[in-house]
C-alpha positions as CSV (number, residue, x, y, z in Angstrom):
1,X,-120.8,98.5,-121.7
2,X,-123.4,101.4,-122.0
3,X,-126.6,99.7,-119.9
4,X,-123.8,99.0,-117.3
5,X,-122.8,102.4,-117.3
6,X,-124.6,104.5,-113.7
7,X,-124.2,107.9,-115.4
8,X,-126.4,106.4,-118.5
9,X,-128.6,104.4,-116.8
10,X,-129.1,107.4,-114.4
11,X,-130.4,109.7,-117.1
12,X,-131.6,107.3,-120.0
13,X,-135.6,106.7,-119.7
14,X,-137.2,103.2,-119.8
15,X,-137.7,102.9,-123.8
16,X,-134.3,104.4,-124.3
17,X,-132.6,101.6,-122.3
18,X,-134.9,99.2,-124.2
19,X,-134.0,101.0,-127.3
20,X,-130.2,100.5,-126.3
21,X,-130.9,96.9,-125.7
22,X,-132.2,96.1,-128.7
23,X,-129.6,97.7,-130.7
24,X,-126.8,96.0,-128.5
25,X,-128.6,92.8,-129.4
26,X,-128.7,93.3,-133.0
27,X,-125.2,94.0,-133.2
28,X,-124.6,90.9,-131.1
29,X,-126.7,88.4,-133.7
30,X,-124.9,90.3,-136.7
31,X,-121.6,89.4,-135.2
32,X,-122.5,85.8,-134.6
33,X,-123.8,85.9,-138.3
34,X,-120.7,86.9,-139.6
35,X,-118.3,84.5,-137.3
36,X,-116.2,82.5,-139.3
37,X,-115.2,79.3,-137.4
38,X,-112.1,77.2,-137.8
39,X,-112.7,74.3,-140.4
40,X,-109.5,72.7,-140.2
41,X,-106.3,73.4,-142.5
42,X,-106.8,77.3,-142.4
43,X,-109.5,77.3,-143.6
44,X,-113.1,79.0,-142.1
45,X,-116.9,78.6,-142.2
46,X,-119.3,80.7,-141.3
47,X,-123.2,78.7,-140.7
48,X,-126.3,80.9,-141.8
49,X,-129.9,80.0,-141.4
50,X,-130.0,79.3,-145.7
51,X,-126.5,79.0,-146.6
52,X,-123.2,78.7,-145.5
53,X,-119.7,80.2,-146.7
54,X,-116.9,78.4,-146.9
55,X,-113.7,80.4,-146.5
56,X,-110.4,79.1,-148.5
57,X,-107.1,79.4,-147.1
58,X,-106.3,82.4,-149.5
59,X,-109.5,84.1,-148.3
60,X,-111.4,83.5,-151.2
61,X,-115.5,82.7,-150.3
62,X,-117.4,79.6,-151.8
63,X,-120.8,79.9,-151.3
64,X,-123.1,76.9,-150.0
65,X,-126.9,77.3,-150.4
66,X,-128.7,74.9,-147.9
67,X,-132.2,73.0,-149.2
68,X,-135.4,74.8,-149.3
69,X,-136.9,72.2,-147.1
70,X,-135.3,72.2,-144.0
71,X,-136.2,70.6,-140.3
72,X,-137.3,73.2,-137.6
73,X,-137.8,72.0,-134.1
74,X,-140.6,69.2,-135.2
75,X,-141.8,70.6,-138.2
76,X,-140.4,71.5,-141.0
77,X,-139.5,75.1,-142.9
78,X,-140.4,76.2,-146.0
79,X,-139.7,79.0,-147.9
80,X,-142.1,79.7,-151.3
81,X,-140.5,83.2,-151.8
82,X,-137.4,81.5,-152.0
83,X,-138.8,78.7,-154.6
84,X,-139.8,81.1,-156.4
85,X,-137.5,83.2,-157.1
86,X,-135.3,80.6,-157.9
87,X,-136.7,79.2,-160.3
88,X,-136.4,82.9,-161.9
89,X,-132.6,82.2,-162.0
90,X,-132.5,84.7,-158.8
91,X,-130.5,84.7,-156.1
92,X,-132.6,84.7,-152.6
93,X,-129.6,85.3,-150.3
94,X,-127.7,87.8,-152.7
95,X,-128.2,90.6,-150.2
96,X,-126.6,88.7,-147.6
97,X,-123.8,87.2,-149.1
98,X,-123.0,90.5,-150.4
99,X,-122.9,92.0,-146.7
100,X,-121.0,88.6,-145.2
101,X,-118.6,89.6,-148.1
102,X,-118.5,93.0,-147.5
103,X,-118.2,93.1,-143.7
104,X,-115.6,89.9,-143.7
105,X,-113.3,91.8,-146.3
106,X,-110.5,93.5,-144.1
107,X,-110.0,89.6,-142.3
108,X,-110.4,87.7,-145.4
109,X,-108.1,90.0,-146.8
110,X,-105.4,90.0,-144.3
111,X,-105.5,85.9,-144.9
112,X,-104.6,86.3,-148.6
113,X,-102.0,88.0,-147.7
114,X,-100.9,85.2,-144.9
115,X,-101.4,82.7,-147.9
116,X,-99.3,84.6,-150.7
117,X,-96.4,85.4,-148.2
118,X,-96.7,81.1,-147.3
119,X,-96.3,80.4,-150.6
120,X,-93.5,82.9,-151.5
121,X,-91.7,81.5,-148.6
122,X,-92.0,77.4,-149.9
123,X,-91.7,78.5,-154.0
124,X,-88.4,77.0,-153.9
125,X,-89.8,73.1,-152.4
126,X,-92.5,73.8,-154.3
127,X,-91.2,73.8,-157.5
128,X,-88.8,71.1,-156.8
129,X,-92.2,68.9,-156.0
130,X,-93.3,69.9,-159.3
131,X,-90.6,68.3,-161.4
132,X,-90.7,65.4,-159.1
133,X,-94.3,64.9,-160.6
134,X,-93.3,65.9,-164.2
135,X,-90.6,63.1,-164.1
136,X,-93.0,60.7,-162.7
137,X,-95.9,61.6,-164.5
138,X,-94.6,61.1,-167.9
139,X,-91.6,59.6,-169.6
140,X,-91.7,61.4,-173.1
141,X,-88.9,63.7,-173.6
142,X,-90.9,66.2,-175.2
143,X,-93.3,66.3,-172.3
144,X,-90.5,66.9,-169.9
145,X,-89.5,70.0,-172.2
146,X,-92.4,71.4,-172.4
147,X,-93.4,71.1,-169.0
148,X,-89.8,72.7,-167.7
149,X,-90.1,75.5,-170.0
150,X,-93.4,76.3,-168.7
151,X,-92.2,76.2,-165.2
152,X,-89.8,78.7,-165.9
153,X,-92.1,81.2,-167.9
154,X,-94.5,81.3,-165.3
155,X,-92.2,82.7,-163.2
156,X,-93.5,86.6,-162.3
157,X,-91.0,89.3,-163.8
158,X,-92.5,92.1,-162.2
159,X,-94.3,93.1,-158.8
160,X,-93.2,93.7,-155.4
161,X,-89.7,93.2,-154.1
162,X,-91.4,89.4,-152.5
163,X,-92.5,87.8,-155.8
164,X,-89.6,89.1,-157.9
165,X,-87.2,87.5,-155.4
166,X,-89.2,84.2,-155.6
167,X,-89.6,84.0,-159.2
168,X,-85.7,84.5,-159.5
169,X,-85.2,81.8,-157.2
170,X,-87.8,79.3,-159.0
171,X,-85.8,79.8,-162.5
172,X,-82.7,79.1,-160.7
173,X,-83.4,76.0,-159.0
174,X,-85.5,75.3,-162.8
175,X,-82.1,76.1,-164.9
176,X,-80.3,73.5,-162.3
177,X,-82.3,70.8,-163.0
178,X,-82.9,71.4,-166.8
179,X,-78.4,71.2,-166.6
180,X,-78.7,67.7,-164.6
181,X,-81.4,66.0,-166.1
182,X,-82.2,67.2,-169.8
183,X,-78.1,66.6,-170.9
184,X,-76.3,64.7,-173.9
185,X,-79.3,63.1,-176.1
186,X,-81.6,64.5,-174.0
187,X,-80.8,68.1,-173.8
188,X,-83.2,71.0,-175.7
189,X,-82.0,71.4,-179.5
190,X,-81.5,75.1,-181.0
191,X,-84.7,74.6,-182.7
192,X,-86.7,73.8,-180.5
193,X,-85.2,76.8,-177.6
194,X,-86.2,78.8,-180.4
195,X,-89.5,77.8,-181.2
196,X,-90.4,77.6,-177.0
197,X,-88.6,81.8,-177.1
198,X,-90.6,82.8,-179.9
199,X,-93.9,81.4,-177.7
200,X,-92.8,82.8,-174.3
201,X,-94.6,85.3,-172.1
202,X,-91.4,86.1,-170.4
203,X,-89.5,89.2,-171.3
204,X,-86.0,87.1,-170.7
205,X,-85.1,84.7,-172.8
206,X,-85.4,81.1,-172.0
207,X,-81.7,80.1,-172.9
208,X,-81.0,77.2,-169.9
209,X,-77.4,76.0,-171.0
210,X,-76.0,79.6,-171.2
211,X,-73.8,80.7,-168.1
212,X,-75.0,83.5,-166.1
């Protein structure tokens, strides 16, 4: 730490230490300012005066604004800039969201990628969930159809080597339970296989009886 330093203290006059101290302390209340604290689940809030951010797993921020009107010791605080430039439709805190946003961005960054490499990992169960809750949520043929064939077209095509692998895997374990469950009566018709391929996003063809 500089002040703790002998050569600095040795040369540095009075109001330059105190002009060091205060600096250190600025930094140190910024830092607190811009401390996101454990909220449980992974994910983070970070407590301001007159809001407070609330940090998703994924790093995405949700901003909280905190009343106007606020206890202080034994009196209260109130803000009339604030009122009124709210009631303008503006934002009194823009400027500092903006810099908790812009200083937070490496970490809250680094978590999305934590959360998109989670959810590559579990595509497979969590697909498999997912047709557990179309079967259960609806007994309509149609429903099921439509709701399997959207599962497999919103499986990613392109991107890195990660999400490719998982969106292969996805349409596999898909295909597999399109062949055990929608068979016989219940199995897609050529019409409608090609009324779903003429409405796909994907660039393969959705053709779930075919072999590989």
């Amino acid at each position: 730490m500089l002040l703790a330093n002998p050569a600095y203290l040795a040369m540095a006059t009075p109001s330059g230490r105190e002009g060091t101290q205060l600096e250190l302390d600025s930094l140190k209340r910024e830092r607190e300012n811009l401390m996101m604290q454990p909220a449980g689940g992974g994910r983070y809030r970070n407590e301001q005066a007159t809001f407070a951010s609330e940090i998703a797993r994924d790093g995405a921020v949700h901003f909280v604004d905190k009343p106007n009107i606020q206890r202080e010791g034994p009196g209260l605080r109130f803000d009339v800039t604030d009122l009124a430039m709210r009631r303008r439709g503006d934002d009194p805190y823009a400027r500092t969201k903006l810099h908790f946003l812009d200083k937070t961005r490496e970490e809250r960054a680094a978590m999305g990628v934590r959360r998109r490499n989670e959810l590559l990992a579990r595509a497979g169960e969590l697909v498999l969930a997912s047709i557990e809750r179309l079967w259960e949520s609806t007994g309509d043929l149609a429903a099921r159809k439509q709701g399997m064939f959207e599962l497999w077209d919103d499986c990613a095509e392109t991107g890195d080597a990660a999400v490719v692998a998982a969106g292969v895997t996805v349409r596999q374990l898909v295909v597999g339970a399109i062949r055990a469950r929608l068979i016989g009566t219940d199995a897609y018709t050529a019409a409608e296989l090609a009324l779903l391929n003429a409405h796909r996003r994907s660039t393969a063809r959705f053709a779930p009886y075919d072999e590989p």
